[in-house]
N, C-alpha and C positions, 0 to 999 in steps of 0.2 A: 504494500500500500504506500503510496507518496500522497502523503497529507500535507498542502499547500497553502498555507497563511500567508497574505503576502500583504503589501501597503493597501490595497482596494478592493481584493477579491478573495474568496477562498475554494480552493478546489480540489476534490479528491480525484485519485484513478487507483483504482486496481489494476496492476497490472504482472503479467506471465514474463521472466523472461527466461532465456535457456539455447544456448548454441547460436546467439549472434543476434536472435531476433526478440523482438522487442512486442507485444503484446498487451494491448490495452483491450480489459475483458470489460472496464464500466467506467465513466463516470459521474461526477454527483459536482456540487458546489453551490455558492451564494453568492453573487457576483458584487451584493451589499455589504457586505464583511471582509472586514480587513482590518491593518495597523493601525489607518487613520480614524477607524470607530476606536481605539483603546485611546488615541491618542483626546480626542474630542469629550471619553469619559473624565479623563484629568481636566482637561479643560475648564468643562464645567464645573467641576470641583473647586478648581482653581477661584474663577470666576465669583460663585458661592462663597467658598471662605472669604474672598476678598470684600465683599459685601457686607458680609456678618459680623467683621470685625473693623472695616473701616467707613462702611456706609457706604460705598461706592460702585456704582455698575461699572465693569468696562467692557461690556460688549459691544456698545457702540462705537468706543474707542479704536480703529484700524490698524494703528502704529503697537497698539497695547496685545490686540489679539497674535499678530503675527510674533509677538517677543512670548506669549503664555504657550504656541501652537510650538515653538521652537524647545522653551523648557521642559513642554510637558513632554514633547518626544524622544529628548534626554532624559528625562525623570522614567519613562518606559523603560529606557536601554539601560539604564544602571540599577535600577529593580532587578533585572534577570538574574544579576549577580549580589544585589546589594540585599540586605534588609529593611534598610530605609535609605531617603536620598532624600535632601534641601535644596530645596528651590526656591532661589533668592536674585530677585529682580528689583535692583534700587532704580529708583527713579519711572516707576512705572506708571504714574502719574501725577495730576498737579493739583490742588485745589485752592479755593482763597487760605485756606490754613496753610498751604505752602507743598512742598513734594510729598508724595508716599511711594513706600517702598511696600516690595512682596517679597518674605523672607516666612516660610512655612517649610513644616517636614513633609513626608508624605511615605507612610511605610508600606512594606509589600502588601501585609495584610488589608490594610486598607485599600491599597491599589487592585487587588483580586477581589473586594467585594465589590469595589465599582465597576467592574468590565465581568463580572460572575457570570451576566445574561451572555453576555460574547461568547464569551467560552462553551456555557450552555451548546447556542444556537449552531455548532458543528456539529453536531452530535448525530441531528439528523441525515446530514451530505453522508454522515460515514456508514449509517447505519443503511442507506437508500443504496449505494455505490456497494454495499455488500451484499444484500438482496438479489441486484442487477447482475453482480456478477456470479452469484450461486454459491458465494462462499460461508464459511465459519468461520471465525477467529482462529480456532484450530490449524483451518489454511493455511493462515500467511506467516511465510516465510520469513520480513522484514518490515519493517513500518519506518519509512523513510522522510525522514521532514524538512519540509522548503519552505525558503520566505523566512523574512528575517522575525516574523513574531512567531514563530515559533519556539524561538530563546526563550521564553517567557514560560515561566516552571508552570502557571498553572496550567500551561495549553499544555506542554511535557506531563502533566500529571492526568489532565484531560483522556488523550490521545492512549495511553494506557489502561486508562479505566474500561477505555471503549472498546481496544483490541485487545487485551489482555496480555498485552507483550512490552516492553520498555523499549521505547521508541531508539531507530540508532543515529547516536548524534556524529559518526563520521564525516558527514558531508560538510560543507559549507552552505549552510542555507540559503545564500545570495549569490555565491559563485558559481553554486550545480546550477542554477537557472540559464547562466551566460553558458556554459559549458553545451547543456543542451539544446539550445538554439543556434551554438555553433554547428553541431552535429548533424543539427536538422535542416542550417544552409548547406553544410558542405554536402549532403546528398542531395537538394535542390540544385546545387552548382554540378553536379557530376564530377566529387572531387573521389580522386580516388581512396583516399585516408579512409573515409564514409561508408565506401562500396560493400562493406561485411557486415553494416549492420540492416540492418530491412526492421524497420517501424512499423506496428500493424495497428491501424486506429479505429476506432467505431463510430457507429450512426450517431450521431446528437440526436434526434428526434426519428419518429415512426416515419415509413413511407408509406402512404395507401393510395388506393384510386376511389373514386364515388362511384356507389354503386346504388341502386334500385330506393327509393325514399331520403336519399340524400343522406346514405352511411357510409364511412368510409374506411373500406376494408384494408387491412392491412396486408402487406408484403414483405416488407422488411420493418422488425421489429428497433424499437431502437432501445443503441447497445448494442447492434449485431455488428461484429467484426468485419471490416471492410479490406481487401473486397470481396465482392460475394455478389450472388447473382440468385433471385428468385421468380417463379411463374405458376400463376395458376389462371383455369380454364372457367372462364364466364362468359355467357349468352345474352341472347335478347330477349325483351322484355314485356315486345307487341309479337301481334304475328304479321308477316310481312315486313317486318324491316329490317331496311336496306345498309341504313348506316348507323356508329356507335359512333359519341364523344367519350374522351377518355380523358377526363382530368385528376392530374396528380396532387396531391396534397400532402404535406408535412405537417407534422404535431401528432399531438398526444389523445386529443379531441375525439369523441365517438361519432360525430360529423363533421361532414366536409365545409360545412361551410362555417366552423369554429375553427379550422387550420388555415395554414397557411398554403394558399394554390401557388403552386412550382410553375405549371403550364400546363395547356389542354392542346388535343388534335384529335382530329375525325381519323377512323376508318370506313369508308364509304366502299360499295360495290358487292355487300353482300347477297349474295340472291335471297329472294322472298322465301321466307319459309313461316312454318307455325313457330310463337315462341318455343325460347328452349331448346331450338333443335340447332342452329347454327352453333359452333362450339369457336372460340374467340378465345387464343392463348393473349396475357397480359404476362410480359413479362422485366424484369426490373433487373440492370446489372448496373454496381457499382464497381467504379474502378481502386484504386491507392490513391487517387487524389481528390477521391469522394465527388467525382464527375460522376453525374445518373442517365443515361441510357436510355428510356421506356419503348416498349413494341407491342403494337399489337396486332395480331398475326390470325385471319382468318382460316381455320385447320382445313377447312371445306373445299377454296379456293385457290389457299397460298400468299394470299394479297396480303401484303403488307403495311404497315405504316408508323416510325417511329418520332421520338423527340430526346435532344439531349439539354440535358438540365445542367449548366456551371454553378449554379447560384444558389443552389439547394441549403449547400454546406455554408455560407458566408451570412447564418445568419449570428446576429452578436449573442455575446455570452448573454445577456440581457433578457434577449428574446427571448434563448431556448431556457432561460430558468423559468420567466413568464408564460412559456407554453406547459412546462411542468407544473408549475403551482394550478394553471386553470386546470388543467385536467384532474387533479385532485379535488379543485375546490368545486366542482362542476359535477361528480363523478357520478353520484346520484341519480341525482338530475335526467344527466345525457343516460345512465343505462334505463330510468324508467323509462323514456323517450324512444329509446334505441328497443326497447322490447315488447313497445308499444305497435315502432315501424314493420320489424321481423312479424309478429304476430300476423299484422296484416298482411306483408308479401305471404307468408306461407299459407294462410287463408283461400289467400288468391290463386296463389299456386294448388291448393289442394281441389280447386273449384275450377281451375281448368282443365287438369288432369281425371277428375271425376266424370267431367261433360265428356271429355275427350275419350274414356273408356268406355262409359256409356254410347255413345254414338257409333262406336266401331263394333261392337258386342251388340247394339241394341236387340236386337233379330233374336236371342239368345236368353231376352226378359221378359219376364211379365210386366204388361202394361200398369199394373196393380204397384208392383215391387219399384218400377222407376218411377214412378210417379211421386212414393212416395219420398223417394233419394232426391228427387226433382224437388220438392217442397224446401226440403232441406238446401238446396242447393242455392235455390230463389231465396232464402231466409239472410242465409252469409253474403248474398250477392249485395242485399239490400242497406245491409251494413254497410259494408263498403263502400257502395255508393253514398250513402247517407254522411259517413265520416269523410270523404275523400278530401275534401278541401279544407278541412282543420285537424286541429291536435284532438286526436281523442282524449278523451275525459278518462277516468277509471272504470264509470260505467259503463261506457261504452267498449273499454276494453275487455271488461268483464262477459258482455254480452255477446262478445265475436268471440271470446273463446268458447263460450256455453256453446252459440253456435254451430264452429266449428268440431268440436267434440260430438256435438249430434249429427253432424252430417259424415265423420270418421267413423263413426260406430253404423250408420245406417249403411253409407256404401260399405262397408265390408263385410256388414249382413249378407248384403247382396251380393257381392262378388264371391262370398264362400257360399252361399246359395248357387249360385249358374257352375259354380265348380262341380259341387256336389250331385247337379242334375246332369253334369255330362258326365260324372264318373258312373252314374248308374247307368247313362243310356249306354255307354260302351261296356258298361257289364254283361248287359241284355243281348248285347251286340255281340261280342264276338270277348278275347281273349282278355283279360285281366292287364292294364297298363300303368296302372298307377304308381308302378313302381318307380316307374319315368320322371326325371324332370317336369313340370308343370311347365307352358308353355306362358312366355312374358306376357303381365299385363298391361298396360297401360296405364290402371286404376293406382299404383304404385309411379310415386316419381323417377323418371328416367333414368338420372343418374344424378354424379354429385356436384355439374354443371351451378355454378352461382349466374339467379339473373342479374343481371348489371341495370345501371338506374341512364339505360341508352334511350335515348327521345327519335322517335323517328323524322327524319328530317322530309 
């Protein structure tokens, strides 16, 4: 683990390394946390005491804050070692009484109850970044720490508590950083010094496409190890149509339209068929320099049509912690939502393939038997139609699954009914077959094909 406290950001990585190559399995961080929040806790300290015992604000004072902003970050840096440090700034301002001076102590332990929350708030990067990567404590190997607040015993005693290991203070906290960035121009540069080690980085954020109710499925997870390359097989959504939109999205969001859109393009020239039955590879390759690729490839045809994404990866630290926090904060929410939308695709899907078995079989039923799968059918249809254009409510959701479940149960009354009347006529008939595979239904969905949320143009 490299646990990175640095002047403005905090950031962890887990990471593999082993025979040259360098392996980032997760990471995590707070792009709000840094030295300059320990430093800003003295401050105010500072500020406070100066008030309480001499009457006087100086926060308005510009000359005064940048001479408190300079102490306090010395008063940081001799803490790590000290037990107490004096901070004493004569002349630090002027009033009709004449100068005052700022001459206070400031001991560690006081210094660690003022920044306690700081320290706290890593806890979680470490705890999320070990999750991501599928680890224990047990795991790791080393706990390596960067950034020069990391000196600072209480984050050393933090950082232990968390992994259960004592962190190693071999490195240089400020100069591993320069070291590394060397390392990482000179393989930018094609220097040959570089050439033996190979860096393996991971996704910042999920990749998906939007698919059928405005979900967006995912393809590569983020955290997955780059590069890499993933595809799966989605259809359409009407029958007869010709063409799909394929838009790509980033984040964490369980819809497309709460992520961030990468880019969209059409695959046009599908021939007309019933939905479902065109099969549409979607498929996502990332390279090492986190360039994305997207295809999508009609199986039927052969036709093709791709898009290459630079810009995926350049979003700031910023964003992608703000795309992580919403999706926590959201999470609820979006899966009620999201199980609201499936419920209905699959509804709908069960109400085509129902009609769709029926009408090919009809010949095979009694008019009594479909008619009443027909009512059923008409009942979920009406739903649908009724919600299509708003968010369902609860009741309403409740109602399409009641629904649904009754018209589940009734077609496969029926369909294990027409089985059973052809297993007796060929009783009647001639030689015993049942031994045989049962011949495909239709009343069963086709296969594991996902419809995609494609608009017929």
């Amino acid at each position: 683990m490299v646990y990175d406290l640095g002047g403005g950001t905090f950031d962890v990585s887990i990471i593999e390394i082993g025979d040259g190559v360098i392996e980032v399995l997760s990471t995590n961080g707070d792009t709000h946390l840094g030295g300059d929040d320990f430093d800003n806790k003295i401050i105010q300290w500072m500020l406070s005491e100066f008030k309480k015992t001499e009457g006087v604000d100086l926060a308005g004072d510009k000359m005064a804050m940048q001479r408190l902003k300079e102490a306090a970050e010395k008063a940081k840096k001799e803490l790590s070692s000290a037990m107490t440090t004096n901070i004493n700034l004569p002349f630090i301002t002027a009033t009709a009484e004449g100068p005052k001076h700022f001459d206070m102590n400031l001991s560690r332990a006081q210094f660690e109850e003022l920044t306690h929350d700081l320290v706290e708030k890593t806890a979680i990067p470490v705890q999320n970044a070990m999750k991501d990567a599928g680890l224990t404590n047990a795991d790791l190997g080393q706990v390596l720490l960067v950034g020069g607040s990391t000196r600072i015993p209480a984050v050393q005693d933090k950082v232990k508590q968390l992994t259960g290991k004592e962190p190693s203070k071999s490195l240089n906290p400020d100069e591993c950083v320069a070291i590394g960035a060397s390392v990482q121009g000179g393989k930018l540069a094609g220097d040959a010094g570089a050439a033996d080690i190979l860096l393996l980085d991971v996704t910042p954020l999920s990749l998906s496409i939007e698919t059928m109710g405005g979900v967006a499925t995912r393809l590569i997870e983020r955290n997955t190890r780059i590069p890499t390359k993933k595809s799966q097989i989605f259809s359409t959504a009407a029958d007869n149509q010709t063409a799909v939109d394929i838009n790509v999205v980033q984040g964490e969001r369980q819809f497309a339209r709460d992520n961030k859109s990468l880019g969209q393009f059409r695959l046009d020239g599908i021939p007309p068929a019933r939905r479902g039955v065109p099969q549409i590879e979607v498929a996502f390759d990332i390279d090492v320099n986190g360039i994305v690729n997207v295809s999508a490839k009609d199986l039927g045809t052969g036709k093709e049509q791709h898009i290459t994404i630079t810009a995926g990866s350049n979003m700031s630290d910023d964003e992608i912690e703000r795309a992580v926090k919403e999706a926590a904060e959201f999470e609820a929410q979006d899966k009620k939502r999201k199980e609201a939308i499936e419920t209905r695709n699959e509804a709908d899907s069960f109400v085509f393939q129902t009609e769709k078995a029926m009408e090919e079989v009809g010949d095979k039923l009694a008019d009594s038997d479909k008619s009443a799968v027909q009512a059923d059918v008409d009942a979920v249809k009406a739903i649908l139609e009724r919600t299509k254009d708003q968010e369902m409510s609860d009741s309403d959701l409740d109602e399409l699954k009641a629904a649904k479940e009754k018209l589940t149960n009734s077609s496969q009354a029926l369909f294990t009914k027409m089985y059973e009347n052809m297993q007796q006529a060929q009783g009647a008939a001639g030689p015993d077959m049942s031994g045989g595979e049962a011949s495909s239904s239709s009343s069963a969905p086709e296969d594991d094909v996902i419809d995609g949320d494609f608009r017929e143009v």
